[in-house]
KELUMPA-27951 format. One line per field, with one value per atom (N, C-alpha, C): residue in three letters; chain; atom name; x, y negated, z negated. Coordinates in steps of 0.02 Angstrom, whole numbers, plus 50000, padded with zeros to 5 digits. Atoms other than C-alpha are relative to their C-alpha. Example, Ala and Ser with C-alpha at 12.3 -4.5 7.8 and 13.67 -1.06 7.14 Angstrom:
resn c(ALA:ALA:ALA:SER:SER:SER)
chain c(A:A:A:A:A:A)
name c(N:CA:C:N:CA:C)
X c(50045:50615:50045:49958:50684:49961)
Y c(50059:50225:49940:50059:50053:49945)
Z c(50000:49610:50000:50003:49643:49963)
END
This chain:
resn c(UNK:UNK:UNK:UNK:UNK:UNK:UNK:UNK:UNK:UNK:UNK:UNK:UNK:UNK:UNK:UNK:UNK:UNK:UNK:UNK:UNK:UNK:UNK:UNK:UNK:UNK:UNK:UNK:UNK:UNK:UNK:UNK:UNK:UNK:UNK:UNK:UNK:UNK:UNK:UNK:UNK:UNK:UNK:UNK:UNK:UNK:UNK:UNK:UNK:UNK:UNK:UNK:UNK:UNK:UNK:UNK:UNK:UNK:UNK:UNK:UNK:UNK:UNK:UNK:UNK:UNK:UNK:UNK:UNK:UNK:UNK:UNK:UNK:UNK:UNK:UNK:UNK:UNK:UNK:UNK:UNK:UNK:UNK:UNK:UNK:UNK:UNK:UNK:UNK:UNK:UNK:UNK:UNK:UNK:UNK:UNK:UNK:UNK:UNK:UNK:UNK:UNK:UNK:UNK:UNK:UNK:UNK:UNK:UNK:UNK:UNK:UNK:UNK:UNK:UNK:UNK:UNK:UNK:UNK:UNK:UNK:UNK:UNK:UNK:UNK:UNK:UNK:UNK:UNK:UNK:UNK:UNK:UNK:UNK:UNK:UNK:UNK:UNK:UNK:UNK:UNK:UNK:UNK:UNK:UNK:UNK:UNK:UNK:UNK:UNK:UNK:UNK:UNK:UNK:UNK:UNK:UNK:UNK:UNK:UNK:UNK:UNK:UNK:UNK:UNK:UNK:UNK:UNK:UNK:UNK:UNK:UNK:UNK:UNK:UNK:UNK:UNK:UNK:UNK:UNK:UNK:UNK:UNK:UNK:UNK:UNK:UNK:UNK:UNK:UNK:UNK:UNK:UNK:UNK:UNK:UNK:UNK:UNK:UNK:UNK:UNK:UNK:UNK:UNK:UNK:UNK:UNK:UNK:UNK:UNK:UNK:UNK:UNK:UNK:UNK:UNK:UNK:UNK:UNK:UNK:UNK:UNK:UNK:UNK:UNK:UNK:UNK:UNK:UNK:UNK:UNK:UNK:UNK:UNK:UNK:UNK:UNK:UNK:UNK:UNK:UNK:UNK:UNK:UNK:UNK:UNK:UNK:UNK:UNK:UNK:UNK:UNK:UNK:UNK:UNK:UNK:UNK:UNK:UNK:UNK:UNK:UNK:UNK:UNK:UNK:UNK:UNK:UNK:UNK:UNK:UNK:UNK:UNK:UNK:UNK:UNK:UNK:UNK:UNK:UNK:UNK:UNK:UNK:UNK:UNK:UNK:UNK:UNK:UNK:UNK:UNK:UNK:UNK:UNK:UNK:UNK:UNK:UNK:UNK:UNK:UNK:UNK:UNK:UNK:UNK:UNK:UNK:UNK:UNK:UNK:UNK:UNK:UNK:UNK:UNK:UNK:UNK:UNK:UNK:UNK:UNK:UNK:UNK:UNK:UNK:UNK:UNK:UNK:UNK:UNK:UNK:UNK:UNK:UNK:UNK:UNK:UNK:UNK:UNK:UNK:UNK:UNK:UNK:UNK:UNK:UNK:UNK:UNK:UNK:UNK:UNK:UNK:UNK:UNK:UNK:UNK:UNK:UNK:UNK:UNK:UNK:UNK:UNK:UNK:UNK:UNK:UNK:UNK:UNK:UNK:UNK:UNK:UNK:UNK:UNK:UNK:UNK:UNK:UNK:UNK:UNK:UNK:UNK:UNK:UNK:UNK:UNK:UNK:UNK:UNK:UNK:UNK:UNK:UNK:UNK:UNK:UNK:UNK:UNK:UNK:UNK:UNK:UNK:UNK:UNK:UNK:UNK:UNK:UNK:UNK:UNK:UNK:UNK:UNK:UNK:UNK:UNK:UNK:UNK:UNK:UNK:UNK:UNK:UNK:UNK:UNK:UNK:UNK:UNK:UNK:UNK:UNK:UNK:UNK:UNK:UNK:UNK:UNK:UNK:UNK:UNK:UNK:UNK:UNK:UNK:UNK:UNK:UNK:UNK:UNK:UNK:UNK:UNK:UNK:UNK:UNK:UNK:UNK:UNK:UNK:UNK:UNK:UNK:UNK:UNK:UNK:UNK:UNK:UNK:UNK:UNK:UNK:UNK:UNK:UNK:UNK:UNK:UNK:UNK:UNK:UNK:UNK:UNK:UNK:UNK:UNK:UNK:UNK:UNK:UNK:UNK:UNK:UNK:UNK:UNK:UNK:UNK:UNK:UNK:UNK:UNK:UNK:UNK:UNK:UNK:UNK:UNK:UNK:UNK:UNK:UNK:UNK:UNK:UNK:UNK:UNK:UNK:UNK:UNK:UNK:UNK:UNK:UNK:UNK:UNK:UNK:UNK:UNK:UNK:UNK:UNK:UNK:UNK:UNK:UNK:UNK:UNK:UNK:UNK:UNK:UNK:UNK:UNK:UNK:UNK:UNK:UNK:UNK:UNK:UNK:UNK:UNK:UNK:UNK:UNK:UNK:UNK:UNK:UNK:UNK:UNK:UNK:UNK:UNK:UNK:UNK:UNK:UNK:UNK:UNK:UNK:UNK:UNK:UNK:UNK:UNK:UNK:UNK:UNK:UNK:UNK:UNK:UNK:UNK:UNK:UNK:UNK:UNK:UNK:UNK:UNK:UNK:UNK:UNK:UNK:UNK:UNK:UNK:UNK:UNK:UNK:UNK:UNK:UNK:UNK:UNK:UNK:UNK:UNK:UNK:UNK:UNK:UNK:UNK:UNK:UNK:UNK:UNK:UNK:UNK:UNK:UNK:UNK:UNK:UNK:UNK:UNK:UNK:UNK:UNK:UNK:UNK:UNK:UNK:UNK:UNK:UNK:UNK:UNK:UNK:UNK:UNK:UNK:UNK:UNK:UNK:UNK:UNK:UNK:UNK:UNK:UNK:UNK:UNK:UNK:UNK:UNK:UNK:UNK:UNK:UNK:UNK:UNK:UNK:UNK:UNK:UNK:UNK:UNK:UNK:UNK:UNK:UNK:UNK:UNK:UNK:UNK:UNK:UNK:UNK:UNK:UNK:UNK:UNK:UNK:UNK:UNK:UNK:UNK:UNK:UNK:UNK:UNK:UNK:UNK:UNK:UNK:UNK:UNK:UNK:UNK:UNK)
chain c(A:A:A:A:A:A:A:A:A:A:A:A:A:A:A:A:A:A:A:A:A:A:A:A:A:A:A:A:A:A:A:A:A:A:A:A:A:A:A:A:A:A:A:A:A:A:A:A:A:A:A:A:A:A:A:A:A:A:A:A:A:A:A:A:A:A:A:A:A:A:A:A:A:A:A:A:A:A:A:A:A:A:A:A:A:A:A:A:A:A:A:A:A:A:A:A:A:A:A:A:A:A:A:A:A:A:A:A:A:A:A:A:A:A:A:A:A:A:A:A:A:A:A:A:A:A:A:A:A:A:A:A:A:A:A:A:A:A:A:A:A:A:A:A:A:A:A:A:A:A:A:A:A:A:A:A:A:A:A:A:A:A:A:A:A:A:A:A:A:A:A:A:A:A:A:A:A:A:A:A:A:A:A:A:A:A:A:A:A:A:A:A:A:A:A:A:A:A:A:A:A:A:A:A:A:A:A:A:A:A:A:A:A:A:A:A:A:A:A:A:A:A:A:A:A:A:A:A:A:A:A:A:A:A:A:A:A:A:A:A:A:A:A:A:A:A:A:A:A:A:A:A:A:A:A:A:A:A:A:A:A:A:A:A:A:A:A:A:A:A:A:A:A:A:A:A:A:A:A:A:A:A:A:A:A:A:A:A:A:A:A:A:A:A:A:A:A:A:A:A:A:A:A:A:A:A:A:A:A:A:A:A:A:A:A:A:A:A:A:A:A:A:A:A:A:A:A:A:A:A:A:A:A:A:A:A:A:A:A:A:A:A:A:A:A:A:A:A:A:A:A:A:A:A:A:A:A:A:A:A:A:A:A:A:A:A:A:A:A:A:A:A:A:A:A:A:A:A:A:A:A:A:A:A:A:A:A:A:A:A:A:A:A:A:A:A:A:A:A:A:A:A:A:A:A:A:A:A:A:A:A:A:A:A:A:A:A:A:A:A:A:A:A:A:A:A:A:A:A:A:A:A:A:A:A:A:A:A:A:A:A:A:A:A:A:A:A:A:A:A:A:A:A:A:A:A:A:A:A:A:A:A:A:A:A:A:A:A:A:A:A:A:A:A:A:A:A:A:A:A:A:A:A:A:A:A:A:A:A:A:A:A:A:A:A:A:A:A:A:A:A:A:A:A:A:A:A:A:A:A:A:A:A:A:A:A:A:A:A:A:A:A:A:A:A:A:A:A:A:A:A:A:A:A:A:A:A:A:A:A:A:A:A:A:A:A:A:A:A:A:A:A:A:A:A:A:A:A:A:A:A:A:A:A:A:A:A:A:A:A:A:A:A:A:A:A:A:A:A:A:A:A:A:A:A:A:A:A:A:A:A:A:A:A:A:A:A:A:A:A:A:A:A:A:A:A:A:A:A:A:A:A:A:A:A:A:A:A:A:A:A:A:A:A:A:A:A:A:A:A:A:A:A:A:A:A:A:A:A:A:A:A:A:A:A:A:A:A:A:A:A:A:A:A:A:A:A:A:A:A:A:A:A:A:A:A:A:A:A:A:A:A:A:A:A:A:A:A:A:A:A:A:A:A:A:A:A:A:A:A:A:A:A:A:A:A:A:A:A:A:A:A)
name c(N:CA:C:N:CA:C:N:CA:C:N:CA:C:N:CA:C:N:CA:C:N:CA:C:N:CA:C:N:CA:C:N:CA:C:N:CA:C:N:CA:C:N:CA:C:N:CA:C:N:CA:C:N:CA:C:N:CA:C:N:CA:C:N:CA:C:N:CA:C:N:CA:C:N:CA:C:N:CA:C:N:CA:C:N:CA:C:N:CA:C:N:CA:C:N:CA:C:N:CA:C:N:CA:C:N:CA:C:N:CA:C:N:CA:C:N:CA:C:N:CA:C:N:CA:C:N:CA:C:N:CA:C:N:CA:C:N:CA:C:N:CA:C:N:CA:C:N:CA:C:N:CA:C:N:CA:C:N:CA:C:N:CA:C:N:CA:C:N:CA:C:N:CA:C:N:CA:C:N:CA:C:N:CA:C:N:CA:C:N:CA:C:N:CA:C:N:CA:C:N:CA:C:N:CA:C:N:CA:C:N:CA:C:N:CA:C:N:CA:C:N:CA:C:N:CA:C:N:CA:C:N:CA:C:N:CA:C:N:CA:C:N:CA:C:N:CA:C:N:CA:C:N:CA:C:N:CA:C:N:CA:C:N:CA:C:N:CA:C:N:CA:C:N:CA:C:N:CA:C:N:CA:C:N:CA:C:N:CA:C:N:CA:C:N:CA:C:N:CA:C:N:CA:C:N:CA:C:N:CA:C:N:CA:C:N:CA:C:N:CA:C:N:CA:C:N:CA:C:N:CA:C:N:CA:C:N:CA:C:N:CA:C:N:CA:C:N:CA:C:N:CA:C:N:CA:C:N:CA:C:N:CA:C:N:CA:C:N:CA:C:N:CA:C:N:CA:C:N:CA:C:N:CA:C:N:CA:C:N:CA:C:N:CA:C:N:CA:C:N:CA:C:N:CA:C:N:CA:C:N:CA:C:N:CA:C:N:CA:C:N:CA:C:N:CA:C:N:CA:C:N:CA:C:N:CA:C:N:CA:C:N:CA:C:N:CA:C:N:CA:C:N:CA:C:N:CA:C:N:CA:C:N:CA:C:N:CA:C:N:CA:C:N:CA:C:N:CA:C:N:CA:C:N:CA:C:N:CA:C:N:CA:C:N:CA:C:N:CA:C:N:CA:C:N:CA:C:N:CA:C:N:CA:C:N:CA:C:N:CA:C:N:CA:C:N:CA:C:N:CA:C:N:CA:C:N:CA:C:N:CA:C:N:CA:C:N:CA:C:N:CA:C:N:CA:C:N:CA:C:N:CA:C:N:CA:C:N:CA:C:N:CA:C:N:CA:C:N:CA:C:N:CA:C:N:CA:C:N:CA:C:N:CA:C:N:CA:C:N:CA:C:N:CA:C:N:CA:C:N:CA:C:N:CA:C:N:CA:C:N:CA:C:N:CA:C:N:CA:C:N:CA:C:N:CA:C:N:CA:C:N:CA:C:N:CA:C:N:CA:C:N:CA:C:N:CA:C:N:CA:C:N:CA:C:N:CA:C:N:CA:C:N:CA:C:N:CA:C:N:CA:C:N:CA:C:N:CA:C:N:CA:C:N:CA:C:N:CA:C:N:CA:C:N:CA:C:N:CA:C:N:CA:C:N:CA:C:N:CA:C:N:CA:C:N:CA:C:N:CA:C:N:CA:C:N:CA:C:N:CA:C:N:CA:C:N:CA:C:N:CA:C:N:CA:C:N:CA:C:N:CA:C:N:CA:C:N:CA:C:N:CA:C:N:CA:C:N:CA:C:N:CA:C:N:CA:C:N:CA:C:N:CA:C:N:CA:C:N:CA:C:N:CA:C:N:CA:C:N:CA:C:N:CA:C:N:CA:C)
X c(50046:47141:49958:50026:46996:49988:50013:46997:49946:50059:46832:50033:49963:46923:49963:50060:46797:49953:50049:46679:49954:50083:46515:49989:50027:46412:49940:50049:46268:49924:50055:46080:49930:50059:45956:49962:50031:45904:50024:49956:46030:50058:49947:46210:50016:49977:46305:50063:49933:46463:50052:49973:46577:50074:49936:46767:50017:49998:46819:50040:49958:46924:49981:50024:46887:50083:49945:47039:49973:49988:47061:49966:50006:46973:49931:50052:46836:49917:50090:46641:49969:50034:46537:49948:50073:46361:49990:50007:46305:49907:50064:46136:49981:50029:46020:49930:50067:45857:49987:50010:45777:50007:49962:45854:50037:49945:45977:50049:49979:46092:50057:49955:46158:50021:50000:46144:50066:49969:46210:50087:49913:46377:50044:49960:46409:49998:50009:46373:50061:49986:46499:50074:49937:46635:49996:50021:46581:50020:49994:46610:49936:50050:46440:49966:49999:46428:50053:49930:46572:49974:50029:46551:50024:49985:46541:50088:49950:46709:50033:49972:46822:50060:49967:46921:50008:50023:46904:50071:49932:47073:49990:49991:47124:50064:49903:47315:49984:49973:47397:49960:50013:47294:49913:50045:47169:49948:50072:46988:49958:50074:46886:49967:50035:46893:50011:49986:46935:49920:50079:46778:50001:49979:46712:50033:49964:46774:50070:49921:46949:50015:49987:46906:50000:50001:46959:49923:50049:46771:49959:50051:46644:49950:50056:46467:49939:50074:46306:49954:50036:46147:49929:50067:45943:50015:50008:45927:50038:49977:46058:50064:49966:46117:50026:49956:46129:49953:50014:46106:49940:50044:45911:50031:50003:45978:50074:49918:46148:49987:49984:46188:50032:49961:46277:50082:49935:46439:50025:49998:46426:49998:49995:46366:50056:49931:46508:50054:49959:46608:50028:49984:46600:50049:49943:46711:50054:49953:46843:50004:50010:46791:49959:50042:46712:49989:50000:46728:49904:50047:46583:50001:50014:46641:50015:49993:46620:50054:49957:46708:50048:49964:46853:50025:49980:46912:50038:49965:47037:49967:50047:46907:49936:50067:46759:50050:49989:46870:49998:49993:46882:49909:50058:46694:49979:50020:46648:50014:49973:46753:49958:50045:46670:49914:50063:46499:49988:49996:46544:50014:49970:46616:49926:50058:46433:49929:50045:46355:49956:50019:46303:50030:49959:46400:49947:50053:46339:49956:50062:46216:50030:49998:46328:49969:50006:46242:49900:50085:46079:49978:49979:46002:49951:50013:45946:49924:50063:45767:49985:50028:45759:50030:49976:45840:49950:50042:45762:50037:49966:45786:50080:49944:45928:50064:49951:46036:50021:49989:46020:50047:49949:46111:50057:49934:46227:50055:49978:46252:50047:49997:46283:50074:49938:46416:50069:49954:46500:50057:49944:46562:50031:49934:46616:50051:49918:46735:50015:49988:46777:50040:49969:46818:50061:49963:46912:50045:49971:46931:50004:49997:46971:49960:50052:46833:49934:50066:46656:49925:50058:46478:49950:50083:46307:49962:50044:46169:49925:50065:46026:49982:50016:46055:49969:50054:45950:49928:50062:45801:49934:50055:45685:50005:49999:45715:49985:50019:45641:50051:49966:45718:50068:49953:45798:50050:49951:45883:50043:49956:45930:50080:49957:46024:50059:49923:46130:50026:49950:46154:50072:49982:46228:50069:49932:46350:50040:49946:46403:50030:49972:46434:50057:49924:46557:50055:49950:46637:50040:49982:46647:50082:49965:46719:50072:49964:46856:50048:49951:46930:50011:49985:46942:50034:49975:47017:49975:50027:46898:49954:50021:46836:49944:50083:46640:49965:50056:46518:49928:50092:46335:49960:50042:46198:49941:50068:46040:49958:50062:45893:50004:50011:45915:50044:49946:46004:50037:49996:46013:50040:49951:46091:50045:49929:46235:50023:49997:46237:50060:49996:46255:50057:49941:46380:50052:49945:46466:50044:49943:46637:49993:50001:46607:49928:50083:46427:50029:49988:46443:49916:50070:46272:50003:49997:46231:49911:50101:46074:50030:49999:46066:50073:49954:46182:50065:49941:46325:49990:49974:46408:50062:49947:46476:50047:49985:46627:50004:50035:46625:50032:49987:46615:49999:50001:46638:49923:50065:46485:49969:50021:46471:50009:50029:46482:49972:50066:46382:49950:50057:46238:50006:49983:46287:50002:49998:46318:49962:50028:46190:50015:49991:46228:49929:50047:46115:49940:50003:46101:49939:50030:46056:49946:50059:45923:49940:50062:45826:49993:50027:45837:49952:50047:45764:49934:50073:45627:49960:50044:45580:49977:50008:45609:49926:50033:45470:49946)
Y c(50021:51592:49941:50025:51492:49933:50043:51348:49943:50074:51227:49970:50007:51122:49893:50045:51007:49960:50030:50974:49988:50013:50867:49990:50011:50893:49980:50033:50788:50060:49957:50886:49988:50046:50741:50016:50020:50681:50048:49973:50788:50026:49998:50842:50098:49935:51025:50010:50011:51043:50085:49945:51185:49989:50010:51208:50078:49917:51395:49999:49985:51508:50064:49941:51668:50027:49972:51770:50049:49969:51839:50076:49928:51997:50013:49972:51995:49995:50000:52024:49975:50032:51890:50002:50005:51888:49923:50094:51708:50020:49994:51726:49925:50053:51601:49967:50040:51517:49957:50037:51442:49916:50069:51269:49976:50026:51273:49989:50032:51244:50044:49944:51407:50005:50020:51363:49950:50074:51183:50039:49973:51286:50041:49973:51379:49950:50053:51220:49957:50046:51132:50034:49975:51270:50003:49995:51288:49955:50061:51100:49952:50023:51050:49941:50054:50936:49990:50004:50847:49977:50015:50839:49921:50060:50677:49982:50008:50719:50048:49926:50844:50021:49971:50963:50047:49931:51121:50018:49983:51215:50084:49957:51355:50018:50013:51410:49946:50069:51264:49950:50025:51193:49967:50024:51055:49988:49986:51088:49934:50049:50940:49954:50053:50837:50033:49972:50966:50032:49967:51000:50076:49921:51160:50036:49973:51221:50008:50007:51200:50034:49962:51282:50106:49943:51464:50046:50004:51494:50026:50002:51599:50001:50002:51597:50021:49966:51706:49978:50053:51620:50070:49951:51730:50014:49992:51695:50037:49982:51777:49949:50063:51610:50044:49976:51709:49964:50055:51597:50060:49948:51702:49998:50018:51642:50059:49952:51740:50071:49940:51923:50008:49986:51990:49983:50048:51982:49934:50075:51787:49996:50010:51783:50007:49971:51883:49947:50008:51812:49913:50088:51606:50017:50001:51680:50012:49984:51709:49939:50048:51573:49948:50058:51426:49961:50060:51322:50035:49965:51442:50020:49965:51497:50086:49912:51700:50024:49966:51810:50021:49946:51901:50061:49928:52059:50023:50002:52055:50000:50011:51997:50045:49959:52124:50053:49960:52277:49993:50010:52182:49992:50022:52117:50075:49945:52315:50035:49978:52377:49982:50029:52251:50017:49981:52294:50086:49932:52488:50006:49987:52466:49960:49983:52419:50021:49979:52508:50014:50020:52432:50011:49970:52529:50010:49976:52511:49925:50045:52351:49937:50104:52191:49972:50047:52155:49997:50010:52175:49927:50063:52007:49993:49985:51968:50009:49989:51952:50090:49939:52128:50078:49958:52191:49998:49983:52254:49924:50046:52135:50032:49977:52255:49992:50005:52268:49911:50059:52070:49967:50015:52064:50033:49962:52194:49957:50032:52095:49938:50072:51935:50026:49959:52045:50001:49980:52088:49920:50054:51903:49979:50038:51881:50034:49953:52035:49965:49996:51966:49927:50059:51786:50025:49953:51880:49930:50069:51712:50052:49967:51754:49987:50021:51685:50012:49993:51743:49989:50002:51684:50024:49974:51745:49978:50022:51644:50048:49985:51769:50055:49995:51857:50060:49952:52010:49998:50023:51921:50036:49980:51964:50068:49910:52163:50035:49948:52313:50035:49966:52388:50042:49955:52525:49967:50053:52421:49958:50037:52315:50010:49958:52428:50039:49993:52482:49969:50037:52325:49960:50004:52289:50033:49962:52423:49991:50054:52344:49944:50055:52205:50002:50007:52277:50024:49988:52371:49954:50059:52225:49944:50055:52119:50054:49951:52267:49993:50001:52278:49939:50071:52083:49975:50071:52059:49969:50056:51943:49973:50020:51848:49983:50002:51875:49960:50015:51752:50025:50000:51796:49998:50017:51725:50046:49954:51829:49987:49998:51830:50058:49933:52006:50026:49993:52072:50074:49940:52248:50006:50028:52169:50001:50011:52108:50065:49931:52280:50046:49960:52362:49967:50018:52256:49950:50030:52138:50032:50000:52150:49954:50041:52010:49945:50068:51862:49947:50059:51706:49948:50025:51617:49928:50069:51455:49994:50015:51385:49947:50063:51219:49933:50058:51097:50049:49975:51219:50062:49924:51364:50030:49988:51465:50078:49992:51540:50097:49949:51733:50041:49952:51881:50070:49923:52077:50016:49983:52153:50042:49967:52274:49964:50037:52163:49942:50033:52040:50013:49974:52145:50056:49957:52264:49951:50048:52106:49931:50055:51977:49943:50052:51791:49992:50000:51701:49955:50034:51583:50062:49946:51762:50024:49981:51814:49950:50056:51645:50018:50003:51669:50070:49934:51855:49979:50017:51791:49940:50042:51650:50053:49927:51802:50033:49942:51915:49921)
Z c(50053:51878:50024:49974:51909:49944:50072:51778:50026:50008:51728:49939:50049:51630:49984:50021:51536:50050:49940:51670:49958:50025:51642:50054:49941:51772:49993:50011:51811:50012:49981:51806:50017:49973:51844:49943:50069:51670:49949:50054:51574:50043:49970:51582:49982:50002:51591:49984:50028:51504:50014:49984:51556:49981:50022:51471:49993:49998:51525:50051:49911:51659:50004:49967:51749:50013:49994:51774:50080:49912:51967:49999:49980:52034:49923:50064:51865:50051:50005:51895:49944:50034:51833:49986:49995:51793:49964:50024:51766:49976:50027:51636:49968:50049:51586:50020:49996:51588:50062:49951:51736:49996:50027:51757:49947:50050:51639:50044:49960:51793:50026:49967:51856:50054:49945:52028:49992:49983:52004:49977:50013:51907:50075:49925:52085:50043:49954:52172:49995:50003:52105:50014:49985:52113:50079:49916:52303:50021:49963:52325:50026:49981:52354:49958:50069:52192:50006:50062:52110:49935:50069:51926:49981:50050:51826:49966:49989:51774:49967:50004:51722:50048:49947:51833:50014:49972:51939:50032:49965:51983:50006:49994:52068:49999:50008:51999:49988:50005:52022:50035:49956:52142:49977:50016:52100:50052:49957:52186:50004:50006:52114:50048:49967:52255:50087:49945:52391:50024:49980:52524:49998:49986:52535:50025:49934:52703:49989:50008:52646:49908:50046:52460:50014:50016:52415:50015:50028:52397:50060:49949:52499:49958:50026:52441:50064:49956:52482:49967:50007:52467:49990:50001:52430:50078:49932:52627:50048:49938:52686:50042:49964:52786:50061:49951:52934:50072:49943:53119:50017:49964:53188:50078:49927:53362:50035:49993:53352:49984:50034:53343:49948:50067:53211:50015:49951:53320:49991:49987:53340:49910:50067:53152:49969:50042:53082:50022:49973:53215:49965:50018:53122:49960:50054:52982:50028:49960:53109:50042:49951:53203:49990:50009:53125:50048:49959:53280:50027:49948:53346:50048:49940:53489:49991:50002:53545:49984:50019:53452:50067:49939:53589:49987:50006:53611:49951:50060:53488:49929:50059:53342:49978:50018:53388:49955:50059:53306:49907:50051:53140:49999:49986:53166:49986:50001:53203:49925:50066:53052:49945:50072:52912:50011:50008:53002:49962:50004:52977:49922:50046:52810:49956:50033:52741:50017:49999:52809:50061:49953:52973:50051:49956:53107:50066:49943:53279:50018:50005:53242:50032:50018:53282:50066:49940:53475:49960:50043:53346:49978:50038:53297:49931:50073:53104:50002:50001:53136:50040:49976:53198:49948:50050:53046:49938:50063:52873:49937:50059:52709:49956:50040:52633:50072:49953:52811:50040:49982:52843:49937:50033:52676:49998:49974:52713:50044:49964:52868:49964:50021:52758:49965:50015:52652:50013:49947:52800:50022:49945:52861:49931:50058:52672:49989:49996:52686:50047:49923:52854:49941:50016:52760:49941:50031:52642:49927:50045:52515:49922:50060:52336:49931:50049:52249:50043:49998:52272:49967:50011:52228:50054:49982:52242:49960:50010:52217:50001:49996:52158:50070:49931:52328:50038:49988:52316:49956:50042:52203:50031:49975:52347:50010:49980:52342:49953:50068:52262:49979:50051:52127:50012:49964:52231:50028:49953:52348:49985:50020:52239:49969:50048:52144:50051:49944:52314:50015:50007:52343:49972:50041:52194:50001:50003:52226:50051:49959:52394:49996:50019:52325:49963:50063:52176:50043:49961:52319:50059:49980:52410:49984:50080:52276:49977:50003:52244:50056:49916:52431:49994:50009:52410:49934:50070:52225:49990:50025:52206:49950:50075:52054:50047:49975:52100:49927:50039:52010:50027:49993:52016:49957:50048:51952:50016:50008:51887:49963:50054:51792:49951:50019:51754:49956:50042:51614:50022:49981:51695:50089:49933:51852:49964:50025:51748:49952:50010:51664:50052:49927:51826:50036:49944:51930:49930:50016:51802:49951:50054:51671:49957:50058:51596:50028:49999:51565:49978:50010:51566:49986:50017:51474:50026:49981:51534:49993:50049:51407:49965:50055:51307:50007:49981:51424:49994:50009:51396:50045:49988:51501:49951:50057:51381:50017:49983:51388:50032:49966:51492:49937:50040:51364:50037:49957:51426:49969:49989:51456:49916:50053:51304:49963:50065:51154:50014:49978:51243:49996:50003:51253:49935:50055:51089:49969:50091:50961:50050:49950:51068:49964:50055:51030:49985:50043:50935:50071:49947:51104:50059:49981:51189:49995:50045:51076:50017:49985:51120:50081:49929:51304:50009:49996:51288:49971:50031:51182:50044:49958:51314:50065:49960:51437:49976:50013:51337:50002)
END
């Protein structure tokens, strides 16, 4: 269980109040208005913030002041975040090998496997600039099966793709998120994203994330909270 357990987090000239938990292995969709602080809410479970005050646990195990690198916690970013200078190999290969040095013989079969298993079979001496926008996220995918942590975010991370694409991605991702158990947050704009990949929304509008509802009476009985963000939406 992932507990926010009364966090105020700071938002530079207002605050964000979060008092909720995610239960292991769920699909999140994180909805809400630009700068209401959807980002800053994965930022802070990531480790990249610490909130004003509060406290972030995983189980038993208190997060709030633990760095990233050492949290539960992988996170995919719009970009990708994949090195242009490295193959896919070397790329994949940091989640195995944060120090950076070359993957070895032992590590390419797993490396080959997670490339093959979205998709990307064949590609890892390939490097990202010579790939398409949907297979550089595939790629990106790939080193988070490879990290195999039990908490997942996605920051927005097919924003820049058409429709189509997006919509396969979407489905690598739940399959993803599946083979891993892992409690996937992602944030969207889109209400038809969280449709499509999440179980349960989590709104985050008016200083508050509020707490995650299942997808159908979220969007079947909309809050009242809901109703305003669609109408700034239209």
């Amino acid at each position: 269980m992932l507990r926010l357990e009364e966090l105020r987090i700071d938002m530079g000239g207002g605050t964000l109040d979060a008092d909720l938990s995610f239960a292991p292995g769920r699909r999140v969709a994180v909805l809400g208005p630009s700068g209401a602080g959807k980002s800053t809410l994965l930022d802070v479970i990531a480790g990249f913030r610490t909130p004003i005050s509060g406290r972030l646990a995983w189980g038993d195990r208190d997060l709030t002041q633990v760095p990233p690198q050492a949290r539960p916690v992988s996170i995919l970013f719009q970009d990708s975040n994949l090195f242009p200078h490295l193959d896919l190999a070397r790329n994949l290969g940091l989640a195995l090998r944060p120090d950076g040095r070359k993957p070895g013989a032992e590590e390419m079969p797993r490396i080959e496997g997670a490339l093959a298993r979205v998709g990307l079979e064949g590609l890892a001496r390939r490097k990202p600039g010579t790939l398409s926008g949907g297979q550089q996220s595939r790629a990106a995918l790939a080193r988070v099966l490879l990290m195999a942590r039990p908490v997942l975010l996605l920051d927005e991370p097919f924003a820049a793709l058409g429709p189509g694409l997006k919509r396969e991605m979407l489905t690598v991702v739940r399959e993803v998120a599946e083979t891993l158990g892992a409690l996937t947050l992602m944030v969207t704009h889109d209400p038809n994203d969280a449709r499509a990949f999440a179980q349960d929304v989590v709104l985050v509008t008016d200083g508050l994330v509020h707490p995650p509802v299942p997808v159908e009476p979220f969007f079947s009985v909309p809050s009242k909270a809901f109703r305003e963000y669609l109408g700034e939406l239209g």
